[in-house]
Structure formats: structure tokens, C-alpha cells
N, C-alpha and C positions, 0 to 999 in steps of 0.2 A: 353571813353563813349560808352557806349550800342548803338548800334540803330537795329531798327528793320523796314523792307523795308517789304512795300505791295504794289503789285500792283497799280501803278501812284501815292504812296501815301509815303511820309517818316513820319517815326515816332522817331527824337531821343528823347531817355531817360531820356536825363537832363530835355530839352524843351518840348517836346513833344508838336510840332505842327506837324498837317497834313497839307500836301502840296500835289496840284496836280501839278505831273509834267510838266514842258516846251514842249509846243510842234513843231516842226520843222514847217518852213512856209508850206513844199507841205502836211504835214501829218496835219498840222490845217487844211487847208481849207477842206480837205478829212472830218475829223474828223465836223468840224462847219455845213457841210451839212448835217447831221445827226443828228443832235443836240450840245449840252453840257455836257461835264463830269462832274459829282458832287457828293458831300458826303453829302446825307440828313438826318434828323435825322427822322426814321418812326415809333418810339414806346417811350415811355414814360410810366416809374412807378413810383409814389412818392414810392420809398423804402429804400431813405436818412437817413444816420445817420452817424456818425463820424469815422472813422478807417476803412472805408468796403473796401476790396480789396480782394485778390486771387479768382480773378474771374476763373469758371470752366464750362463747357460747357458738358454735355452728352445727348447721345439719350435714351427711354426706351422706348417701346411699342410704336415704331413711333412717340413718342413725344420728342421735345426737350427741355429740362431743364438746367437755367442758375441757379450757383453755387456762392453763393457771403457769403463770412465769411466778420467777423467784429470781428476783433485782441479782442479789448477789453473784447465783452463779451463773446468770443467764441461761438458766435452766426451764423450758416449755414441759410442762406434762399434763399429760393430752388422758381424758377420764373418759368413758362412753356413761354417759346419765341418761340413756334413751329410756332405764326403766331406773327411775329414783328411787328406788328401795334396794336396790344391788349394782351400788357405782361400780364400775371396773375399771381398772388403770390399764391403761391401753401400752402408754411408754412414756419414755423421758428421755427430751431430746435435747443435748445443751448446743448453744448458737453462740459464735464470736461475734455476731451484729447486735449491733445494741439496737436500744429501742423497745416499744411495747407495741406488742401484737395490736393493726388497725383492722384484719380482716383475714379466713379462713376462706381458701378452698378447696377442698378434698386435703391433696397432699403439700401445698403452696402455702405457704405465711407469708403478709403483708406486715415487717415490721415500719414502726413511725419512729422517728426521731434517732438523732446519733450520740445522744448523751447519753453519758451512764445513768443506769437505773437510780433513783430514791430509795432507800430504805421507807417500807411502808410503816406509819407508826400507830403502833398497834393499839386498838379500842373495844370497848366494849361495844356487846349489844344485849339486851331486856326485849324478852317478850312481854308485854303490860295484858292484864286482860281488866277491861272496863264493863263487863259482862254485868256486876253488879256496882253502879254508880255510886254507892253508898262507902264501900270498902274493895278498891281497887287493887289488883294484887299482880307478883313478879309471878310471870309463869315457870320463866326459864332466863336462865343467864351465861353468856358465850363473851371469853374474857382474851385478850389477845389479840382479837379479830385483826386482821390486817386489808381484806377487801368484801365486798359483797358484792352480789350482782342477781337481780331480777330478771326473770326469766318469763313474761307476763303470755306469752301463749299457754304455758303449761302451766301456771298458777304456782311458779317456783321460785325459790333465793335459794344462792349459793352464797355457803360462808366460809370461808377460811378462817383457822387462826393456827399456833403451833401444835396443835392434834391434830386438827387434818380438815377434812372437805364434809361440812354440813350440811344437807341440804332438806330443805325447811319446804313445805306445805301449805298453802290459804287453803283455808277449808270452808267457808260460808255457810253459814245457817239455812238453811231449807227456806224457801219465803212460801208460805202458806198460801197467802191470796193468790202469787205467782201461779202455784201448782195448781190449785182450783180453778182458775181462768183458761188454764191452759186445757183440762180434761174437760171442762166444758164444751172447749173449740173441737177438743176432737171427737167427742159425744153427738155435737149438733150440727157441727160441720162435714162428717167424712162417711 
């Protein structure tokens, strides 16, 4: 089985739930003084429909654009997520080449391969919070799912499933010691 590990978070491939990791007693209480770690969702686009998967992410002209084909009708549509809390759908562009997008640039697709698309089969995902080790709990639940994809410069996942384009949040706890170490250096250093 595939898995694929982010940051405090696991994602295996069968299952595909996210999980924040366990935290040790002296790095919780470090970690609880800061806050809580958590996976939110900050953007929402009804741009649901059946089969959408090989999600693809590039930049152009300082903007960022997510890339989501749909097997069936060889259908590209192209989102601007440059600000994840207001996805915008750019357009929807259907292609007689088959294949799944290898690579974007500006206005140019690089598709891969000349077989027809797969039906993607659809999964769940769990947001888990382990925040309290004693009584672990579902935060959230996203049913359908048909692709994800990690976006780890901006601390983002993108989720499809038959309602549309989710895109989700790492939020990290504050590290206390961190920020104390740090105002120190620039207290005595600058």
C-alpha cells in the first residue's frame, strides 16, 4: 500500500485519512501553549462532478492555478487558488488527447500517456485530531473523494470529490520555545 506522509499528517492510499500526529507529554504541553494544530478547510468551489482527479498545481504570472481533469470527458478546468479562501474558476477546456496532465506552462499542457483515462474510485477522507491522546476524535469527513494533492510551499491540500474543490489548511501550533529563542536573537543580536 502507497502512503504518502506530510507534515504531522499521514495519508495512506487505501484509506486515506488524515491524522495529526501524537504528541509526546513535554512537546504537548510546549505545543497547547500556543495553541492547537489543525487541518481547516479555507476555500470552497462548487466545481463537482463525477471522475475528476489528476489534480495539478502551477504558477503563471504570479498566479496560482489548480489543474483538475475529469477521465470521462477529458475535460481540464483550470481554478486560480492564488488566494485560498476565494477559488475562482478560470475555465473549462475539453481536449481529444488523452492522457493526464505531466506539466503546465502559462498557456501549454504537457499531457502523458495515450490511454483512456481510469475512472477514479472514489474514497473517503478523516480529519483525525489526536490533540487529546486519551479520547481521539473525527474532526471532519469528505466522502466521495476521487484525488488529493499537496501543495507543501503554501501549507495546502486540495480535495475533490462530487461537490466540488476543497481546499484544506495546516495550521501548526505556535512552538513557544521557538518564538522565545527567536525574540531573544533579535533583542541581543540587532
Amino acid at each position: 500500500m502507497k502512503q504518502f506522509i506530510i507534515r504531522n499528517v499521514l495519508i495512506p492510499a487505501a484509506g486515506l485519512a488524515l491524522a495529526v500526529a501524537p504528541l509526546s507529554a513535554a512537546n504537548k504541553q510546549q505545543k497547547t501553549d500556543g495553541g492547537k494544530d489543525s487541518i481547516e478547510v479555507v476555500g470552497y468551489l462548487a466545481a463537482g462532478g463525477t471522475g475528476q482527479r489528476n489534480l495539478f498545481t502551477a504558477e503563471h504570472w504570479r498566479r496560482t492555478y489548480l489543474y483538475i481533469e475529469s477521465g470521462e470527458s477529458r475535460q481540464i478546468t483550470i481554478i486560480d487558488v492564488t488566494n485560498a479562501a476565494a477559488p475562482a474558476l478560470v475555465q473549462q477546456v475539453k481536449s481529444d488527447v488523452t492522457g493526464q496532465v505531466g506539466d503546465v506552462v502559462g498557456t501549454e499542457v504537457l499531457k502523458i500517456g495515450d490511454e483512456p483515462a481510469q475512472p477514479a474510485k472514489p474514497r473517503t477522507v478523516s480529519i483525525l485530531s489526536f490533540a487529546d491522546p486519551e479520547r481521539p476524535r473525527m474532526v471532519r469527513q469528505f466522502m466521495n473523494v476521487t484525488d488529493l494533492l499537496r501543495d507543501r510551499s503554501r501549507g495546502l491540500i486540495y480535495l475533490v470529490n462530487d461537490q466540488g474543490l476543497y481546499i484544506l489548511q495546516e495550521k501548526p501550533a505556535k512552538d513557544r520555545e521557538l518564538d522565545d529563542q527567536y525574540g531573544a536573537y533579535v533583542l541581543y543580536n540587532h
